[in-house]
C-alpha positions as CSV (number, residue, x, y, z in Angstrom):
1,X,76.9,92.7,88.4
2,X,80.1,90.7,89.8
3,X,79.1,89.0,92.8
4,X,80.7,86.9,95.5
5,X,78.8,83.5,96.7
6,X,80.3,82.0,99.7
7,X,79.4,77.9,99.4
8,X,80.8,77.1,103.2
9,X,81.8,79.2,105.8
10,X,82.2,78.8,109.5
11,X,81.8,81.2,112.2
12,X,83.3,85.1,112.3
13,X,83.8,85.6,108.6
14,X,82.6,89.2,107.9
15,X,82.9,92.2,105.9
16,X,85.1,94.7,107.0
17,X,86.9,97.8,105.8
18,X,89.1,100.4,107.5
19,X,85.8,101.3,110.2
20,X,83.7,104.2,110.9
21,X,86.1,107.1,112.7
22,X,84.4,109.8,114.3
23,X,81.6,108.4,116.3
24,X,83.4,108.1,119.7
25,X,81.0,110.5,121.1
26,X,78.2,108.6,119.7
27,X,79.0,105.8,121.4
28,X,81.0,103.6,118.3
29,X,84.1,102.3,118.7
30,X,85.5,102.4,115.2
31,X,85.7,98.9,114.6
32,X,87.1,97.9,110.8
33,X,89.8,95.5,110.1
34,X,91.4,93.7,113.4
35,X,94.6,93.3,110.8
36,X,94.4,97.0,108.7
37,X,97.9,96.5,107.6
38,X,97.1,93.5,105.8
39,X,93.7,95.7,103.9
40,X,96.5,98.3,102.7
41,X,99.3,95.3,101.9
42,X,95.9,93.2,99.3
43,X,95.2,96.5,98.3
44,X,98.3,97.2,96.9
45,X,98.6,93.6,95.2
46,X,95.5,94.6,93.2
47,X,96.3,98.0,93.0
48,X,93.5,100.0,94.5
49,X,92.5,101.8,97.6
50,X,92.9,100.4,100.8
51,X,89.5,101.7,102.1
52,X,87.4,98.6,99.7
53,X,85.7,96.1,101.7
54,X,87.2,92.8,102.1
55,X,86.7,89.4,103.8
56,X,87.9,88.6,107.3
57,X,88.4,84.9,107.9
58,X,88.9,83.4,111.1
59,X,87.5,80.0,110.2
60,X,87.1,78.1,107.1
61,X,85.7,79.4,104.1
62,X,84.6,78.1,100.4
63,X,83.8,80.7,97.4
64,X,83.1,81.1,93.9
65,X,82.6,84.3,91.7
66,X,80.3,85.0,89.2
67,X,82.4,86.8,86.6
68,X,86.5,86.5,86.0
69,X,88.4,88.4,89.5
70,X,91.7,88.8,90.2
71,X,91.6,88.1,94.2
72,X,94.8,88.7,96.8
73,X,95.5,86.8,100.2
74,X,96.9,88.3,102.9
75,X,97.2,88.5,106.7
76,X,96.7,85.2,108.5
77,X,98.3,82.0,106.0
78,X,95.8,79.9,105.6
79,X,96.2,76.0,103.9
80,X,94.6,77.4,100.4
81,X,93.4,75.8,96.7
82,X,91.4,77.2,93.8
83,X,90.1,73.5,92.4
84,X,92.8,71.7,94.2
85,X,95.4,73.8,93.2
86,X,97.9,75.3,96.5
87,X,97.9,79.5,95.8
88,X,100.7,81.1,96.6
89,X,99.6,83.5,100.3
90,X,100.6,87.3,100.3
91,X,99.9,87.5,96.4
92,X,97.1,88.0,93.9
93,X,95.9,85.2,91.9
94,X,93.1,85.2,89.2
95,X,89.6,83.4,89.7
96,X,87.3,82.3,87.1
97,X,83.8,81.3,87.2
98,X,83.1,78.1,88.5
99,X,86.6,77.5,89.9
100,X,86.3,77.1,94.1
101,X,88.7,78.9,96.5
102,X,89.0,77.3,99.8
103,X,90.6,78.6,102.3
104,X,91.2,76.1,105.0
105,X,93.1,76.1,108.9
106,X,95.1,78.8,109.5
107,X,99.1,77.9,109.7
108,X,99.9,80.7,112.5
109,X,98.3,84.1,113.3
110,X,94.3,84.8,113.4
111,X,92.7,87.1,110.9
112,X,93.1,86.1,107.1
113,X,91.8,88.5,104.2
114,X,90.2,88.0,100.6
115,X,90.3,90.7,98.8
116,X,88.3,90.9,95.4
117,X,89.1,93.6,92.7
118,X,86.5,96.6,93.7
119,X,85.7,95.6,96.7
120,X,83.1,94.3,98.7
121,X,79.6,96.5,97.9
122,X,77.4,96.3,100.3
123,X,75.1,98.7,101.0
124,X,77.4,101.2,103.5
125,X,75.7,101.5,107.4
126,X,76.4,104.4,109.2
127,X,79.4,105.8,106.5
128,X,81.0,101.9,106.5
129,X,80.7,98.3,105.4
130,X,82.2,97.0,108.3
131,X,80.2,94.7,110.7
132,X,80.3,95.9,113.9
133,X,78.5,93.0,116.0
134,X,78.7,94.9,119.4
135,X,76.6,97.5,117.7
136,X,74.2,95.8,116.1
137,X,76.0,96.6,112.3
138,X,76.2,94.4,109.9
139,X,76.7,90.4,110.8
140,X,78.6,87.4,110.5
141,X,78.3,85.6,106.8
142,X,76.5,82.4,105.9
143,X,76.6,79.6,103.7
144,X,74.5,80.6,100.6
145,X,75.4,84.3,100.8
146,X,75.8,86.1,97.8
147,X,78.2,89.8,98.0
148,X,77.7,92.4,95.3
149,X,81.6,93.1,94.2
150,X,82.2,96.8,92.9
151,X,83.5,97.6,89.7
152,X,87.2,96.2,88.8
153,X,90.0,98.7,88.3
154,X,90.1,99.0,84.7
155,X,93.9,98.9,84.7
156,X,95.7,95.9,83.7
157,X,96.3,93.5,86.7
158,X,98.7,90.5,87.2
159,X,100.0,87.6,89.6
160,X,102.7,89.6,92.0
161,X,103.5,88.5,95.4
162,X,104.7,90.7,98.1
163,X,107.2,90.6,101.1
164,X,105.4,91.0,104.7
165,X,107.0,91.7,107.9
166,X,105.4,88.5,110.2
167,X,102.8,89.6,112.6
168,X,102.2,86.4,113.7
169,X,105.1,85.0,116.3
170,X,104.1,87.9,119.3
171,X,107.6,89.9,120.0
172,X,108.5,93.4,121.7
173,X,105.2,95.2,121.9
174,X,105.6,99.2,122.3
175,X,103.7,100.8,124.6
176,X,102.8,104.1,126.2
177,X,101.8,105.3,129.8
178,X,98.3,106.9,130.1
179,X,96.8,108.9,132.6
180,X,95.7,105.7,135.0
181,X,99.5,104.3,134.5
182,X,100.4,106.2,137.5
183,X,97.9,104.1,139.5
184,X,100.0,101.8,139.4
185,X,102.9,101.0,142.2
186,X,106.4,101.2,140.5
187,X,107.0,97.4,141.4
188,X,103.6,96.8,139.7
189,X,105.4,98.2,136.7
190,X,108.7,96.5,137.0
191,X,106.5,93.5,137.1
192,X,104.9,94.0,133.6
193,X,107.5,95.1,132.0
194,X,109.8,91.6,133.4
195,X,106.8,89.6,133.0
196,X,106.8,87.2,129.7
197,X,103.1,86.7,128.2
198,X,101.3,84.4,125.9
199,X,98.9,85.8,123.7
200,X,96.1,83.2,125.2
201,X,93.1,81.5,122.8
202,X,91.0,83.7,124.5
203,X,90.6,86.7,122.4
204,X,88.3,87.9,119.7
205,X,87.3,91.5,117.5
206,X,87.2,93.3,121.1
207,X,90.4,92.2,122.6
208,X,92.6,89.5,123.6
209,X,93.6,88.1,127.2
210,X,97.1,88.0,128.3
211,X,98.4,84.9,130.0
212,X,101.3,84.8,132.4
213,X,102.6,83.3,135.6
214,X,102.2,84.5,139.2
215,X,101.0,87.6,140.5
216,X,98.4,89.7,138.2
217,X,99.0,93.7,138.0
218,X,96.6,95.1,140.2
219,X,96.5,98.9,141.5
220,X,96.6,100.6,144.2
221,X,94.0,98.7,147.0
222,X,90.1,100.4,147.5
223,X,90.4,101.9,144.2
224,X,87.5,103.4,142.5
225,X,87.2,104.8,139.1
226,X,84.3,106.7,137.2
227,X,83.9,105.3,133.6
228,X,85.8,107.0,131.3
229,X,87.0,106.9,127.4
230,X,88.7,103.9,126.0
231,X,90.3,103.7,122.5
232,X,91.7,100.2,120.9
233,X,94.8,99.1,122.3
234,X,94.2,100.4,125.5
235,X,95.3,97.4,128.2
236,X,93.1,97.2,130.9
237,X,93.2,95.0,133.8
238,X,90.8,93.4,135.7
239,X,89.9,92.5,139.5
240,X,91.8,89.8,139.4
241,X,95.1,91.6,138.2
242,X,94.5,89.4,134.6
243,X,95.6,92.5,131.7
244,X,93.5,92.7,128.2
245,X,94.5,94.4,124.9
246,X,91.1,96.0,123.7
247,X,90.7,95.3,120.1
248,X,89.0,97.6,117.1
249,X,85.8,96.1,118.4
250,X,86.1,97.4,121.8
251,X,83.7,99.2,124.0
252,X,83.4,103.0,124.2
253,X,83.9,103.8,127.9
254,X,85.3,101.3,130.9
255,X,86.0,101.3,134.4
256,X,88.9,99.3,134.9
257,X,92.4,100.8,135.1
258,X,94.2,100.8,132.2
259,X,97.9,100.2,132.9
260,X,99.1,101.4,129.2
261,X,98.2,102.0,125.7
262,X,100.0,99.6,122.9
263,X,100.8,101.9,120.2
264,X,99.2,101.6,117.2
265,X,101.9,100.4,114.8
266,X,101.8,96.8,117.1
267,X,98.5,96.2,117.9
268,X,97.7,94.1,114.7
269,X,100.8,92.3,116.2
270,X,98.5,91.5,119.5
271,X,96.1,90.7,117.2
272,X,97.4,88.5,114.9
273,X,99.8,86.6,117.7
274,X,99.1,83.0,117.1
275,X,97.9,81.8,120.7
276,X,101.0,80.9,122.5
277,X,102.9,83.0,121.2
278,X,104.9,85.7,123.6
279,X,104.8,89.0,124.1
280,X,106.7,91.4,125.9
281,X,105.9,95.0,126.9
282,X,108.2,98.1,126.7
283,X,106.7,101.8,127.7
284,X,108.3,104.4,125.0
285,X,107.8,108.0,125.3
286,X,105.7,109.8,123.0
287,X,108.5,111.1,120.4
288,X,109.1,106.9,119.6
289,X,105.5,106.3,118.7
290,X,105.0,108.8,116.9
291,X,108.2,108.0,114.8
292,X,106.9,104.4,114.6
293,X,103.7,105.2,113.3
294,X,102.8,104.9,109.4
295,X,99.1,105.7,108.4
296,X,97.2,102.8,106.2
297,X,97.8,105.3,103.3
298,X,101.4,105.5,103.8
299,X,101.4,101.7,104.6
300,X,99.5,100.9,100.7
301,X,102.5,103.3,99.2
302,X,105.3,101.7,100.3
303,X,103.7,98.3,99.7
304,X,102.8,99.7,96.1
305,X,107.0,101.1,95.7
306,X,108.3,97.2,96.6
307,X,105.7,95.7,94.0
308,X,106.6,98.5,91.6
309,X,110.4,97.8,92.5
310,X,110.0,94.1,91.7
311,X,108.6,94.4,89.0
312,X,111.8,96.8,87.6
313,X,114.1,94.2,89.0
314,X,112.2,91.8,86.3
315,X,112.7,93.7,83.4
316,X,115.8,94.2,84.2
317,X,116.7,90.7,84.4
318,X,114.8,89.6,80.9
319,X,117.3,92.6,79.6
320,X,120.3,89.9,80.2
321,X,118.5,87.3,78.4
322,X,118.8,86.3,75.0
323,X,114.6,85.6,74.0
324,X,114.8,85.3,70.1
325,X,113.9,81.7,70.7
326,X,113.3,81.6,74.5
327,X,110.6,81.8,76.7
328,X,110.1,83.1,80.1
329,X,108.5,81.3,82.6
330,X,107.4,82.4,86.6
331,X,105.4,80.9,89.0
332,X,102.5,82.9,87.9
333,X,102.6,82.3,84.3
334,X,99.4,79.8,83.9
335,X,97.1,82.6,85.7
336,X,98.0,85.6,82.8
């Protein structure tokens, strides 16, 4: 069997897939990928379902494989070599026994992926691979740990890189009033909405901390609220007035007000700000979320259609050339 060994690794690399939906009432937040647009974007540079297990990077990481694996690289950039060599981020690359990929610093953002043809096969917990620290699933990786890999795609894979929208720099972040956004004074609101952020340092799997300057947000005064459900994105804000995005990680119930929900086509864009980047809020009404929002699967097809549409392009353009006695070259061509 295929296997992954990871020679060096430093702290929060885990396995993680697209989470465990449908425990709420149980008490499990559904946890999986703080980035799941980048598990559908690998998945469609290996060609293969977006719901394989991959590796989540925050750190530094060294690994070899056991058997010839076409690999792909995506959310966070990260400084990265097989043997040396600089691989190309966003694409899929092939590794060989014996050759080491290192993946070093990140260059902006938070949460890198290594995907591996088939997947990561671990032994599934509660219907998922993913580790889910605050519930006692799974755990962070280390040095010497070997990963059973699933069976490759028995379909013909190559080098392709794809175009990603940049998730990294912070931005406009949609969100949408709940049912505690009305415990909020209207000049509270104005006051969000006018207020530029920075997504702080201070942030991990179950949520990050907004900076800003000045006043905090805080609700209406003696306020008391019976715990109730919380879902990712969900911004809730503290005594202080001090706002948090809840991450895929996040707790099950809370007792802080919660001033808005980000939608969930830019939360990985909370997630993945490099800290210091900005962020500013907008409430939308429910019609605009819902016409933003694209489901993983939908996500893996359209990333699947530009690969597919790239690769068209290229035939397309070897039609105009003469090849009797030419040869054509790419950026890829010493990994085929």
């Amino acid at each position: 069997m295929n296997r992954l060994i990871l020679h060096r690794t430093g702290p929060g690399t885990t396995v993680q897939d697209l989470g465990r939906p449908g425990y709420l009432a149980q008490g499990l937040s559904r946890g999986g990928a703080a980035d799941p647009v980048a598990l559908a974007e690998g998945a469609a540079l290996l060609n293969q379902p977006p719901s394989l297990a991959v590796l989540e990077i925050i750190s530094t990481v060294e690994v070899e494989v056991a058997t010839p694996t076409w690999i792909a690289l995506t959310g966070a950039p990260k400084q990265t070599s097989r043997d040396g060599e600089t691989l190309v981020w966003n694409a899929s690359h092939l590794l060989k026994p014996g050759q080491r990929l290192h993946l070093g610093a990140a260059r902006k953002g938070n949460f890198a992926y290594l995907h591996l043809a088939g997947g990561i096969d671990t032994p599934p917990l509660v219907g998922g691979r993913a580790a889910h620290m605050a519930a006692g699933l799974g755990a962070a990786l280390t040095e010497g740990t070997h990963l059973p890999l699933g069976a490759a795609p028995d379909h013909v894979q190559r080098a392709q890189a794809l175009h990603t929208e940049d998730r990294f720099d912070g931005g406009e972040i949609r969100v949408l009033r709940g049912p505690q956004t009305g415990l909020f004074s209207s000049e509270v609101l104005d006051h969000f909405l006018a207020t530029p952020f920075t997504r702080t340092a201070w942030g991990n799997r179950q949520g990050v901390k907004l900076g800003h300057e000045g006043e905090g947000f805080r609700p209406a005064e003696g306020l008391n609220l019976v715990s109730e459900v919380i879902v990712p994105g969900d911004i809730q804000v503290t005594g202080d007035g001090t706002p948090f995005v809840l991450g895929p990680e996040c707790q099950t119930i809370g007792g802080y007000p919660r001033i808005g929900t980000v939608v969930p086509a830019d939360l990985p864009k909370v997630m993945q700000a490099t800290p210091g980047a900005g962020l500013r809020f907008r409430f939308v009404d429910l019609e605009e979320a819902l016409a933003s929002h694209r489901g993983i699967e939908t996500i893996h097809e359209i990333a699947l259609h530009d690969l597919r549409g790239q690769e068209t392009d290229l035939d397309s353009r070897l039609m105009a050339y003469n090849l009797i006695s030419g040869v054509a070259t790419n950026v890829f061509d010493h990994e085929d």
